[in-house]
N, C-alpha and C positions, 0 to 999 in steps of 0.2 A: 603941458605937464612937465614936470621936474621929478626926476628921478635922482637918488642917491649912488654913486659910484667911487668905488677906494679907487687914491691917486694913484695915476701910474697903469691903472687899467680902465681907460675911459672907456672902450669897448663893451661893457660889460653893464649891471647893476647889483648893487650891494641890495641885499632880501636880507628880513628880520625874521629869526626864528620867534615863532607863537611858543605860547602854553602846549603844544602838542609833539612839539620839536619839527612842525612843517615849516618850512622857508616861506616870507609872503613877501612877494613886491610890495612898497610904498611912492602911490602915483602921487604926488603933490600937485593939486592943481596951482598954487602962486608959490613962488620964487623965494620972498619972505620964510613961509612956514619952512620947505626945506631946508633952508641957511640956520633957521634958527634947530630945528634938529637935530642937523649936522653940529653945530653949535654944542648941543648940548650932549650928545655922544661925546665929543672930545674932554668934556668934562666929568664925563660920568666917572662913577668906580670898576664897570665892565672895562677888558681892552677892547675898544673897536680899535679897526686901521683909520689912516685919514682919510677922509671924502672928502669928495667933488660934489658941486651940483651940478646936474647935466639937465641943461632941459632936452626934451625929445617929443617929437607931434605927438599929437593924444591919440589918436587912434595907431598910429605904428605901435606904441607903448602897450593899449589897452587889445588889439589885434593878436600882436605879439606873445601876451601873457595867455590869453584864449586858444590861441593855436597851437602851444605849448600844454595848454592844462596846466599854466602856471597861477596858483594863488595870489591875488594884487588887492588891495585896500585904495582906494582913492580916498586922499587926504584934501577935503575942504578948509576953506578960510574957517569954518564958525568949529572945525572940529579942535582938540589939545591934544596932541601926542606927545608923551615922554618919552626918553630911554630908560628900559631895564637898568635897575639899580642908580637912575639921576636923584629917586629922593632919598638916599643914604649917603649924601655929600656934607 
């Protein structure tokens, strides 16, 4: 899995806040979709910071978020994710 992380703190991973204003992990299962994500953050009109992709094993990632009671989204190949505010460019 691939996880998104702002540079400079690879230790860590960058969570998108929901419609609720709760933080969710986004797991990317390939490599690809998170690049192009991260991709398109940089573009948006929101500021994000710059990311990293970081890949990390799927279960430390998905253990991890569980063990925490942390909210994760696992992003498939067949799924499309934008960023907040990508289509007002």
């Amino acid at each position: 899995m691939y996880i998104l992380s702002v540079k400079g703190k690879e230790d860590g991973a960058y969570a998108v806040e929901d419609d609720s204003g709760r933080k969710v992990l986004f797991l990317f299962e390939e490599e690809d979709d998170a690049v192009r994500y991260s991709m398109m953050m940089a573009m948006s009109q929101e500021e994000y910071p710059p990311i990293d992709v970081t890949e990390v094993p799927d279960d430390v990632a998905i253990n991890a978020c569980e063990a925490y009671d942390y909210p994760y989204v696992v992003i498939s190949s067949n799924d499309l994710l934008i960023p907040k505010d990508y289509d007002k460019i």
